[in-house]
Every structure is written in structure tokens, then in C-alpha cells.
N, C-alpha and C positions, 0 to 999 in steps of 0.2 A: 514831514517827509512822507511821499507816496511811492507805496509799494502797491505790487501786482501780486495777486494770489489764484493760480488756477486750477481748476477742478473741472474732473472729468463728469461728463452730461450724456445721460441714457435717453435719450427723445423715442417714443413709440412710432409707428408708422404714422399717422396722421402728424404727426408733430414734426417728422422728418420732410415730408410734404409742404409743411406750414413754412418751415425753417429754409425751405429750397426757396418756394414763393420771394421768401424775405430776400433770403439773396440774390436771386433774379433782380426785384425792384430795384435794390441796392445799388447793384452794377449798373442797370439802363438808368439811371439816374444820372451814376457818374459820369458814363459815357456820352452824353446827353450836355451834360455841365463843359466838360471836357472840349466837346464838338463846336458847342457855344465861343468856347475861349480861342478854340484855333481859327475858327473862320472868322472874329473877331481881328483876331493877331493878322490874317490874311486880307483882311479888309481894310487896314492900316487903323482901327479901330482901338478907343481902350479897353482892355477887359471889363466884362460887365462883371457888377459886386454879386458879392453872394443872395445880396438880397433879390435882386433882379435876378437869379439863375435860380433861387428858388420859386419864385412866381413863374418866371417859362416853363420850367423843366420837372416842376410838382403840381403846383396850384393851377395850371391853365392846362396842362399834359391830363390832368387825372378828367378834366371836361370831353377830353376829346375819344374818340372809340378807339384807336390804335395802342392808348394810354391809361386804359381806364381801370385796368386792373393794378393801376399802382394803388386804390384805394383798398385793397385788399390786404394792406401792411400796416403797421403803425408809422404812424408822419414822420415820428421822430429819427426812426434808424433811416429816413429819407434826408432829412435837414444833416444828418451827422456825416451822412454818405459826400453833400455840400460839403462841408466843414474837413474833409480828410481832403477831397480836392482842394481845397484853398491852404492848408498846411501842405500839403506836395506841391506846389505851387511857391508859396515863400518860403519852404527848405531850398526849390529850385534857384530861386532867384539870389537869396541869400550865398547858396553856394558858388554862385556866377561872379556874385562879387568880391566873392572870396570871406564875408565876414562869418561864414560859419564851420567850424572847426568839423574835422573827419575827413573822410575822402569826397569828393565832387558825388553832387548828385544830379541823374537827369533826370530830362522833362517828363511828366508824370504821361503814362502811354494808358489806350484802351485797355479796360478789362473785358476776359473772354469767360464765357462758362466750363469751359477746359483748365482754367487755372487750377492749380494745386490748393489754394487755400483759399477759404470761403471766408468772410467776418463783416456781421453787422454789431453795431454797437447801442444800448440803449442808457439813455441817461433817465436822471430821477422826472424828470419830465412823460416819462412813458408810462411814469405809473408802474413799474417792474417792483418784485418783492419774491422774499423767502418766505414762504408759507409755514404756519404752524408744523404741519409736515415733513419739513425739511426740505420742499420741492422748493424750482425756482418760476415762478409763475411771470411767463414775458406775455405782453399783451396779443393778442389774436393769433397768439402760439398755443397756448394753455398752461400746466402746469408739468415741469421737465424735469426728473428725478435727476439727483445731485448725488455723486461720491464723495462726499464732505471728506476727505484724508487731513481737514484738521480746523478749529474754528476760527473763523474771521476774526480780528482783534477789533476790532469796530464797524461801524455802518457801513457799506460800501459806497463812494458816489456814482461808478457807473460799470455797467456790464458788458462786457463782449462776449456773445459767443462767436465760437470758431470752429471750421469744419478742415479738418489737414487732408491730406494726399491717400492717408490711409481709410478715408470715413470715419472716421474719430472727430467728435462734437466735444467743444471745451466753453467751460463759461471763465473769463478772465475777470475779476474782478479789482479796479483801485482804491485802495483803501491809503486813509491818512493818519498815520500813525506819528507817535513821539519814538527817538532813538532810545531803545534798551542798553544800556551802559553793562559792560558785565562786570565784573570784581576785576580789579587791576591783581596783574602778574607780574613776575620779574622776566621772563623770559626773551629776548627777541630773538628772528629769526632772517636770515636771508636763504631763498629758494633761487637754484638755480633748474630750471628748463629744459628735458631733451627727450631724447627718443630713445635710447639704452633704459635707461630709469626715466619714469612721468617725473619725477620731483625729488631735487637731492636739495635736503634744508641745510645749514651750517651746524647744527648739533650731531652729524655724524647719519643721518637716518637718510635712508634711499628706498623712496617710493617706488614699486617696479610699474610699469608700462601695461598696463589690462589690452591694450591692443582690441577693443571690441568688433573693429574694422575688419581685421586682419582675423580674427577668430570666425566672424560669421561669413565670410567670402563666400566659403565653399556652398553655403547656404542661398545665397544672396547670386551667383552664378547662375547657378542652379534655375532661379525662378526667372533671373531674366533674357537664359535661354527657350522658357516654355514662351514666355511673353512674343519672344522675338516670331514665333512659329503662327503666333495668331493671326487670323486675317484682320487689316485694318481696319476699324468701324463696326466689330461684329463683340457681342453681348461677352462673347468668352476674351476678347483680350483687353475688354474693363476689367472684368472679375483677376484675369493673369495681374494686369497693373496694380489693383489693389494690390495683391498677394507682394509685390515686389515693393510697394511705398510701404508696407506693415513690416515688411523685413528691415527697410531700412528706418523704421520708427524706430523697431525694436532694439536697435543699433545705438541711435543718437539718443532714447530714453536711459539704457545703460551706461552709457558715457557720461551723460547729464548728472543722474544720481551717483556714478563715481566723485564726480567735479564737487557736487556740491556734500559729500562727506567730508572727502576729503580738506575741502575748504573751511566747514566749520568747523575742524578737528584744527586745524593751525590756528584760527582765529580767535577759538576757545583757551588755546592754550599759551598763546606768545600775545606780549604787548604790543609790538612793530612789527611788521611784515617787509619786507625789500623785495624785490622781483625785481628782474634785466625785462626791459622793454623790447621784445625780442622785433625783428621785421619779421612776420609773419607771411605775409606777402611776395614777398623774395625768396625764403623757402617753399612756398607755395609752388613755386614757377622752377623748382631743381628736380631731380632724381628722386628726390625725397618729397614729392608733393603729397602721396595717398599718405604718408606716417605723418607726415607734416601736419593733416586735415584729421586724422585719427585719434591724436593726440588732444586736439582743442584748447591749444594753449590760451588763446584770446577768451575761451570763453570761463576758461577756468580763473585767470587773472581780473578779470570784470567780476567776478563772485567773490574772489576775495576784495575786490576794493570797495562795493558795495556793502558786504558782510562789515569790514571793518568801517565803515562810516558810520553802519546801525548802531555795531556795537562798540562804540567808543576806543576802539584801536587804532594805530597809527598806521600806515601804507604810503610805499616809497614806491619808486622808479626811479629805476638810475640808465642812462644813456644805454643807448647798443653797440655805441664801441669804447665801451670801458672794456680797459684788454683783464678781464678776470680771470681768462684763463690761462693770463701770460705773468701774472705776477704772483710773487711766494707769499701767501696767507702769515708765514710765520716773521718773513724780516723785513719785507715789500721791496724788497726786488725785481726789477722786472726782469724775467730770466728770454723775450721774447717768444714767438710765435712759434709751436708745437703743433704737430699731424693731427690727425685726428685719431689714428690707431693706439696714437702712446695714451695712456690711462695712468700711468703713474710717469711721475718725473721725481728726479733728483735738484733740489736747489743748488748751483752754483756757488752762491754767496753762503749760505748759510748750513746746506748739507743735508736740511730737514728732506724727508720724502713723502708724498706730497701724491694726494689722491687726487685726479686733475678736478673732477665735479665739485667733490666737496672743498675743496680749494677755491674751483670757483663761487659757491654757495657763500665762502666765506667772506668772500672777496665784495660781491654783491653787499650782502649785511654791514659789510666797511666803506661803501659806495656811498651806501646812502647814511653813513655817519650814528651806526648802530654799534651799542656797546655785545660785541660778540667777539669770544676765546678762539684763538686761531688753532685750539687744540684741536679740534672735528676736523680738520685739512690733514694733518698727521698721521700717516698710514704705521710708519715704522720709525724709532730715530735713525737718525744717518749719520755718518761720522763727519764730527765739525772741524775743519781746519784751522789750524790758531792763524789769526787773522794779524796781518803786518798794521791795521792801521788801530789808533786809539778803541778800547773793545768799548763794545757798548750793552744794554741790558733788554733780555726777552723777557716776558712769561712765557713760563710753564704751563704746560698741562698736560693731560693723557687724554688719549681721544675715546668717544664716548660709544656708546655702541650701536649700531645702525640698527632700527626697529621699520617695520612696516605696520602701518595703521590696520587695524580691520576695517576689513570694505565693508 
């Protein structure tokens, strides 16, 4: 199994310098490869191989004076720069044909030096290393101080660094690790989804909503009405833009580290995990887009599924129109479609009342054919009416008591 581990990168001035160079090349490379392909495609021509676009567009480029400062980089983050063009390329193709799974992807376009994110990539071919020191030494870079916030579990095979929207330098490293098994539990859980509470599990506990979005607004307003004042192309409404991508770093970095507590806190503690496959997408596009996008449901459910594959846990999906919030946790009934204002319902069939989320949560964990007490759905008992037809037999329970995790 390969996993990505990243870590924040201090470059000095000269190494900030070095690390632009690198990127520069990077880009004219691909753009270069790229231009290659379409006037190829325009010429009724077959695409030329990688091999051939690396001899034009490296090896015969770096001869010419227009070109010559590509020798000013290491070869390799050049050939890799190839190599991400020709996987954008058969993602492209692939998805045209339909054989690869996710949404449609298009044709791979220029890159500009205005982009948001910068990344060249070095393989063990470059001769890259972690120094005695703890630095990461990339070749005709120099040696680039590391925040190590924890250590590699093995050798890495190859490094990205990366420059984001805010100036922030990251080295991404893949490493190949064996799955860590943790102690098996008895626990499992179904999680159901929303915007009132981030995360209501079927044991009764209701995670509230951090809202990080919706907290920093006022902040984030703020900086991108100074932006808005700047003149176009003039030194101060870079510096403004920064100031507005670091706002919104700071943002999606606090969300991120919610996601991933709170994920390893369910993972830790239950065997099976259920989750509703929500459309994400289609709430995207409601009234509810900006809480929809705040939330991060996608990215929190991709942490738990990964999480439980390392760690020897189970992980479900169950459909998105399983009506879980139409049927009774306690006697499965379907009591049909409810508002969205009502929060508590009364069962029909059976009386129980019935907390609509953890109801749903329950319902989820029973989707996906999870041994879990319909006791956590149970707000209050209700009164049961003697039933005309043959009776039949519940369990019992008492419901448990709603906790919030520490963040």
C-alpha cells in the first residue's frame, strides 16, 4: 500500500529562486509537449511518444538559445513533467471511453505562471535525499529545511514539492507501507451526514458542525474587499491576493484537521463503518451550496475509507435513496416522507419516538447489514397500541447518551 505524507518546506531566498527556475522549466516543458500533441492532432497526425517529445522538447530545446536555460534544472523533474502529460492524456482518453470510473475528465490545457499551485516532482533517479541534518537536499536546489511533524515509516520513492495560492512550499512524499491492523472491537457504527450536526453515529452521539467557513467570513470579506481596491498588475494587489489565499488556507487547513480527528476517533473505536453516499453535487447546486462546501462531506468519507483499509476495518455505502429517514429504526416501518423542519417523529406502527438523524444513522448501519441496537433512534418511549394483528417480538434498549468527541 502507498501512502502520501506531507510536510511543510522553509526554502531561503536563493532556494525560493531556484525552486521558481524549477518551475518555470517544468511548465515550458509541458506546454511545449502539449503544443507538440495538438498540432499533431491538427495535422491528422499520431501523437508523437513520449520518447520523441522528450528529445524535441528537452534534449534538442536545451541546444537552442530560446531554450537553454532548461539546463539550469535537474533532467528529471523535466522527463516527470512528460510523464504527468501522458497520464493526463490516458486519464483523458480513458474517460472518453468511458472505462474509467469518477466524473469525465477533459483535455489536459496550458499551464500559466499565474496558476495557483506550483509542483515539480523528483524521483530516486535525481539523486534527492534527507540529510543527516534533517534537511531535504533536491539537486541544484540545495539543502531545504523540513518540519518533520512526524517520521516517515520507511524510505520514500519519490518527492513532490509544492508551492499553493498562499506561498506555502510543501514536500509530498510516497511511501510503501504494510496495512497496520489495530485490535479488533466489538463496536460498529452507522453515520448519517448533515448540516445541523457534522456527524450523528447510531450510538446516540451528535457531532456538532465547526462551520470554519461560516466563522471566518467576516475575516475573509474583509480581505477580499481590500483586494478588490487594488489596481490590476501593481505589487500591492499580489501581496492583497496572498493575504486572501492564506485566509482561505487557513480555512480548509482547520477543516482538514477536524476531518481527520474526528475520522480516526470512529476508526479507532468501531469495527464497521456505514456511511449514506450522499450526491454531493446536487447539493452543491441548492440554496445550501456554501454549507454544503463547508462541511466537506466527500472529503471526510474518503478519510474514513482509506483510514479503514489501513487499518483493517470494514467500510460500507449504502445507496442515496435508501429512504433512512422514512423508516422506524425500531419495527421497520416505513412511515413515509417527512419535512425537513420535523426533528422528531412519532412511529405509526409501533409508537416508538424517534429522533429523525439518529434514526437515520441507525437505519444507515442496518443498510449495510451492520449488527447495531435500534436503541440510539429512541428519544422517549411512546405509547404502543395493542396491535389487531398476531403480535410479534422487539428488543429492547435505552438509548445511550450523545457525546461530542474532542476536537
Amino acid at each position: 500500500m502507498q501512502l502520501r505524507y506531507s510536510f511543510r518546506l522553509y526554502p531561503n531566498g536563493p532556494q525560493r529562486a531556484a525552486l521558481g527556475r524549477a518551475f518555470g522549466c517544468a511548465r515550458v516543458v509541458f506546454n511545449d509537449a502539449l503544443r507538440a500533441r495538438k498540432d499533431a492532432r491538427d495535422q491528422g497526425l499520431p501523437y508523437p511518444k513520449i520518447g520523441d517529445l522528450s528529445k524535441q522538447v528537452i534534449t534538442v530545446a536545451k541546444k537552442t538559445p530560446e531554450r537553454a536555460w532548461l539546463a539550469e534544472v535537474s533532467a528529471v523533474l523535466l522527463q516527470q513533467s512528460l510523464r504527468d502529460l501522458d497520464t493526463a492524456y490516458a486519464n483523458f482518453f480513458a474517460s472518453m471511453k468511458g472505462t474509467r470510473r469518477g466524473p469525465k475528465v477533459a483535455e489536459p490545457r496550458f499551464k500559466s505562471r499565474k496558476d495557483n499551485r506550483h509542483s515539480i516532482r523528483f524521483t530516486a533517479n535525481a539523486r534527492w535525499k534527507i540529510t543527516p541534518g534533517q534537511d531535504l537536499s533536491l539537486p541544484k536546489i540545495g539543502d531545504v529545511r523540513v518540519k518533520w511533524s512526524r517520521a516517515l515509516p520507511a524510505t520514500p520513492s519519490t518527492v513532490t514539492v509544492i508551492k499553493d495560492a498562499a506561498g506555502r512550499y510543501f514536500a509530498s512524499f510516497v511511501v510503501a507501507t504494510e496495512p497496520e491492523t489495530l485490535p479488533e472491537v466489538t463496536p460498529q457504527v452507522g453515520i448519517d451526514l448533515g448540516l445541523g450536526h457534522f456527524a450523528v453515529l447510531s450510538d446516540g452521539r451528535k457531532i456538532d458542525a465547526p462551520r470554519f467557513l461560516r466563522r471566518a467570513e467576516k475575516k475573509l470579506k474583509r480581505e477580499q474587499r481590500r483586494l478588490s481596491r487594488k489596481a490590476r498588475g501593481s505589487n500591492n494587489r499580489d501581496k492583497a491576493r496572498v493575504k486572501v489565499a492564506r485566509a482561505h488556507a487557513q480555512v480548509a487547513d482547520a477543516r482538514r484537521e477536524f476531518h481527520h480527528q474526528l475520522s480516526t476517533q470512529i476508526i479507532r473505536e468501531n469495527q464497521a463503518i456505514a456511511v449514506e453516499d450522499l450526491a454531493v453535487k446536487g447539493l452543491a447546486r441548492t440554496r445550501l451550496a456554501k454549507s454544503v462546501h463547508d462541511a466537506g462531506w466527500s472529503a471526510f468519507v474518503a478519510m474514513l475509507e482509506y483510514k479503514a483499509q489501513t487499518h483493517g476495518r470494514r467500510f460500507f455505502r449504502i445507496g442515496r435513496f435508501e429512504p433512512t429517514s422514512q423508516v422506524c429504526s425500531a419495527c421497520g416501518v416505513q412511515d413515509g416522507p417527512k419535512p425537513l423542519h420535523i426533528r422528531v417523529w412519532t412511529c405509526g406502527a409501533c409508537g416508538t419516538v424517534l429522533d429523525r438523524d439518529i434514526n437515520a444513522a441507525v437505519n444507515v448501519a442496518k443498510a449495510a447489514g451492520l449488527a447495531v441496537s435500534a436503541c440510539g433512534a429512541q428519544v422517549r418511549p411512546g405509547l404502543v397500541p395493542a396491535q389487531r394483528v398476531e403480535a410479534g417480538t422487539h428488543r429492547d434498549g435505552q438509548p445511550t447518551v450523545a457525546g461530542i468527541p474532542a476536537p
